[in-house]
C-alpha positions as a printed NumPy array, in Angstrom:
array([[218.651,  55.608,  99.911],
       [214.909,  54.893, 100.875],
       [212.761,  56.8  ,  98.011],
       [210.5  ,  59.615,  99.271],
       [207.25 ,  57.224,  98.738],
       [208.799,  55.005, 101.796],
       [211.341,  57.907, 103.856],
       [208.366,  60.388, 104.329],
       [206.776,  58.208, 106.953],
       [208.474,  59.812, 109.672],
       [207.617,  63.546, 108.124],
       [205.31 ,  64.802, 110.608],
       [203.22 ,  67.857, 110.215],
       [203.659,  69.475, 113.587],
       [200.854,  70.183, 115.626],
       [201.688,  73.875, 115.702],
       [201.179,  73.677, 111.791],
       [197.919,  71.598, 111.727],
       [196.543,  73.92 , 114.365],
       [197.614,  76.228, 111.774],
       [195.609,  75.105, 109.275],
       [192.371,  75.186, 110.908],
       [193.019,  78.766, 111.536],
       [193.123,  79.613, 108.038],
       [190.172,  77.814, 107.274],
       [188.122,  79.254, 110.328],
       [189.638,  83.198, 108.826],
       [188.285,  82.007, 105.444],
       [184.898,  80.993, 106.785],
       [184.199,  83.571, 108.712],
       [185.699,  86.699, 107.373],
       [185.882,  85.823, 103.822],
       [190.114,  86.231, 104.37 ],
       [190.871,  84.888, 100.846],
       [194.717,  85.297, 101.639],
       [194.07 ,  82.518, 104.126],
       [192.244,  80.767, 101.757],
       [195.503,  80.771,  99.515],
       [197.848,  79.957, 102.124],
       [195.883,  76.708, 102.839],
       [195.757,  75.775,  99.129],
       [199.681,  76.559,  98.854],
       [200.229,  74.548, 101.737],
       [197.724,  70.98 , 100.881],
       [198.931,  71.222,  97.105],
       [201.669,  69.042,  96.984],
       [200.277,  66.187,  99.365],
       [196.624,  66.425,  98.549],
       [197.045,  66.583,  94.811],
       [199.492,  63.59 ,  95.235],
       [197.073,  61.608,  97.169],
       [194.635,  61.92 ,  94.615],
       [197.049,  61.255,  91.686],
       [198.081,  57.731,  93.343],
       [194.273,  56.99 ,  93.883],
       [192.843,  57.971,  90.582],
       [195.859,  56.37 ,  88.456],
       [196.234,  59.584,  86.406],
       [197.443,  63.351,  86.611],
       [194.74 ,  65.175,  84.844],
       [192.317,  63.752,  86.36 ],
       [193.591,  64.205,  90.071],
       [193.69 ,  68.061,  89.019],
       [190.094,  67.923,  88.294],
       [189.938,  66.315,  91.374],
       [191.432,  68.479,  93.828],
       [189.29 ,  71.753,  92.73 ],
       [186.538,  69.035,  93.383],
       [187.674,  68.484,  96.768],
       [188.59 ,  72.328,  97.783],
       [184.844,  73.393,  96.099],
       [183.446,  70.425,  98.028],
       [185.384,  72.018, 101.064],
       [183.637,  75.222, 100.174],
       [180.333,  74.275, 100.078],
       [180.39 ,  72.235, 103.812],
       [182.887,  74.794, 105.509],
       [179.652,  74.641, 108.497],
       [180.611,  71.46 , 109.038],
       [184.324,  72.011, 110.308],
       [184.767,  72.25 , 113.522],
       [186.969,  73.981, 115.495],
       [188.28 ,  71.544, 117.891],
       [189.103,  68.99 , 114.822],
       [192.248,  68.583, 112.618],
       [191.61 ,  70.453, 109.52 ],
       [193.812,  68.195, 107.5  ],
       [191.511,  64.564, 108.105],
       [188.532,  66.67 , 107.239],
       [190.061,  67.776, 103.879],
       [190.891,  64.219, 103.392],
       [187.675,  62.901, 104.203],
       [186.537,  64.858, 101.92 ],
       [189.037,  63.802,  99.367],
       [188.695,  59.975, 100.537],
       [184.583,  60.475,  99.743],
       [185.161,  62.006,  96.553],
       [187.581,  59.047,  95.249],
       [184.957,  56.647,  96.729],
       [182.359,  58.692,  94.329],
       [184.726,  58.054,  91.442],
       [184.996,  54.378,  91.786],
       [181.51 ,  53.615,  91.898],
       [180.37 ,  56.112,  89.134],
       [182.676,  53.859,  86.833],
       [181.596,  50.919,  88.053],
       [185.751,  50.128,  89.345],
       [184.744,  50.297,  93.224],
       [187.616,  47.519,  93.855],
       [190.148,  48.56 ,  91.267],
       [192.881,  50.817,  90.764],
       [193.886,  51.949,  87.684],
       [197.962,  52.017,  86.562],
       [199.156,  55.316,  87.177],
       [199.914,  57.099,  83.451],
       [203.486,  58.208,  83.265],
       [204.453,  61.505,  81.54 ],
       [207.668,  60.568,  81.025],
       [210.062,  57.877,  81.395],
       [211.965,  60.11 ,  84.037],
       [210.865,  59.178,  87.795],
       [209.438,  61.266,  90.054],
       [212.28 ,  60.68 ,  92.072],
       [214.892,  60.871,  89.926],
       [213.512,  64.325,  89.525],
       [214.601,  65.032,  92.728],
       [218.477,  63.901,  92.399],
       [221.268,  66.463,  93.266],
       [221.611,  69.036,  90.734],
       [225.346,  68.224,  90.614],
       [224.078,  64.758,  88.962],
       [224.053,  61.63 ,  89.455],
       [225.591,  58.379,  87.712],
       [223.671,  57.069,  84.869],
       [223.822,  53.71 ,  86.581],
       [222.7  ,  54.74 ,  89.999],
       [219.722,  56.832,  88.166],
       [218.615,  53.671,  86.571],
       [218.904,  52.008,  89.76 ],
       [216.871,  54.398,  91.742],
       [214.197,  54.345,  89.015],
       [214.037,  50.687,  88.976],
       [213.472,  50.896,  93.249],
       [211.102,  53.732,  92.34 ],
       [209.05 ,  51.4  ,  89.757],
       [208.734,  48.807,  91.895],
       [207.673,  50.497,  95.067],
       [205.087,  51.647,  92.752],
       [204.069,  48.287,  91.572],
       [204.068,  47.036,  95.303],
       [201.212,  49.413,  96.372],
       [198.967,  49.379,  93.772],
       [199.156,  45.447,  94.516],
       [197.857,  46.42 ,  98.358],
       [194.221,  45.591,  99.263],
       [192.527,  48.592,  98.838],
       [192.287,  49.872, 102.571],
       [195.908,  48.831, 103.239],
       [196.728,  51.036, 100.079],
       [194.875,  53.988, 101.548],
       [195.977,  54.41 , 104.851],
       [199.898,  54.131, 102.828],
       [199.444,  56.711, 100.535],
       [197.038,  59.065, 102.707],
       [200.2  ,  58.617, 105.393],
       [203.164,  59.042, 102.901],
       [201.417,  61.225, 100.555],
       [199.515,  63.483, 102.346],
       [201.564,  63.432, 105.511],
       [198.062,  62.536, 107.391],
       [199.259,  61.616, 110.746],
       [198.181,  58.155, 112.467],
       [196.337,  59.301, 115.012],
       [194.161,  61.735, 112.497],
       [194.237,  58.236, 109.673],
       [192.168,  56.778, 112.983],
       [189.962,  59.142, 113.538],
       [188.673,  59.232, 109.72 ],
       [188.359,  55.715, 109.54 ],
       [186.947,  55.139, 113.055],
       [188.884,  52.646, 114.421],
       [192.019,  52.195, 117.162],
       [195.041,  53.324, 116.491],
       [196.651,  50.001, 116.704],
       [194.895,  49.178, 113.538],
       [196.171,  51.674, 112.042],
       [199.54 ,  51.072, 112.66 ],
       [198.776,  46.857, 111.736],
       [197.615,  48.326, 108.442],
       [200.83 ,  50.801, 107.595],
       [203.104,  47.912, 109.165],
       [201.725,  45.458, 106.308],
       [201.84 ,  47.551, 103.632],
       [205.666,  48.189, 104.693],
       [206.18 ,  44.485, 104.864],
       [204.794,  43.939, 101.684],
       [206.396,  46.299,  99.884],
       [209.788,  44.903, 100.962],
       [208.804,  41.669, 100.201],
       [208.318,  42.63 ,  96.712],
       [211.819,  44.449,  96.375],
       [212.696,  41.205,  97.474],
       [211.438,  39.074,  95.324],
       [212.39 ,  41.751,  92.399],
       [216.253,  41.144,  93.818],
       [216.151,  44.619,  95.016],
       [218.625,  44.57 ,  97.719],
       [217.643,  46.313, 101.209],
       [220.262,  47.418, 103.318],
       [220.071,  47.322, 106.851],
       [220.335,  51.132, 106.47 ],
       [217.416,  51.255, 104.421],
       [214.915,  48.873, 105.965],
       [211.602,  50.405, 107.062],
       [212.042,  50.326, 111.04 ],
       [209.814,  50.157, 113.395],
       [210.983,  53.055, 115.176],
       [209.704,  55.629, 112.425],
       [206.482,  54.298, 112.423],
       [206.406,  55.   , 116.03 ],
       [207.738,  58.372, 115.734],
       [204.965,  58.846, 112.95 ],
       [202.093,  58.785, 115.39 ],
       [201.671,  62.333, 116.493]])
């Protein structure tokens, strides 16, 4: 099985849900509804705080970092608009504050290794409760480890349009919009950080199953 890093690329937020989102935000803003407020942290916790965790390289810090983000949030809540996707303005946000990072330690073009708490996967974390064979475990964490490897080996912007898509669930068409450019380059960008992930699973004698193989037809189904 494809780990979650690679299968959640065809996990789309629904547009019901991102419409959604701004709602809470625009409750929050203007009527001070802080059980809005909650529902929207609740509901960007898990991708946003995993976004920043891949970026920054460590867990602490990316908890720092996402009351950062929601108090930077906060503080320019004039500036969303209504007709915009709530969730590539958090990220811009998010995006800008990571870019702040890098150059206050001097490491604009680097990316630190990711500090484990454990020698237990994230994904292996997520195994059936009824367990799973020691061998297979090892397998999937070995899968897991290099996946991980592969992307922090992606140039930088290739890196962050993979993890802001299979992280944060930011759709393509939104990814486009904060970066300003077509959607087609996009889509070249998430293709060749696909391709080069395989290749290193590859050349780590990883076999890929036909079953497995990132297809193009979930990156198309990716772009609403």
């Amino acid at each position: 099985m494809w780990p979650p890093s690679v299968r959640k690329v065809a996990n789309v937020m629904t547009p019901d849900e991102r419409k959604e989102h701004g709602a809470w935000f625009l409750r929050y803003r203007e009527q001070g509804d802080m059980a809005a407020f909650e529902r929207l942290l609740d509901a960007f916790k898990a991708p946003l705080l995993g976004y920043l965790t891949r970026m920054l390289g460590n867990p602490n810090r990316a908890e720092d970092a996402f009351q950062e983000v929601w108090l930077r949030a906060i503080r320019r809540a004039d500036s969303y608009e209504e007709q915009g996707q709530f969730s590539s303005w958090l990220y811009r946000i998010a995006h800008n504050y990571c870019l702040d990072e890098f150059r206050r330690q001097g490491r604009e073009n680097t990316v630190q290794e990711p500090e484990m708490e454990s020698d237990v996967s994230f994904w292996s974390t997520l195994a059936d409760p009824g367990g799973v064979r020691a061998d297979e475990r090892i397998y999937e964490q070995e899968i897991q480890r290099c996946i991980d490897e592969a992307v922090e080996r992606l140039p930088e912007r290739v890196r962050e349009i993979y993890l802001l898509r299979t992280e944060a669930e930011v759709p393509f068409k939104e990814l486009a919009e904060m970066f300003d450019c077509p959607l087609g380059t996009v889509l070249g960008w998430m293709h060749q950080a696909m391709k080069r992930i395989r290749k290193h699973l590859l050349d780590s004698n990883i076999v890929i199953s036909e079953e497995i193989e990132p297809q193009k037809e979930k990156i198309q189904a990716a772009q609403g």
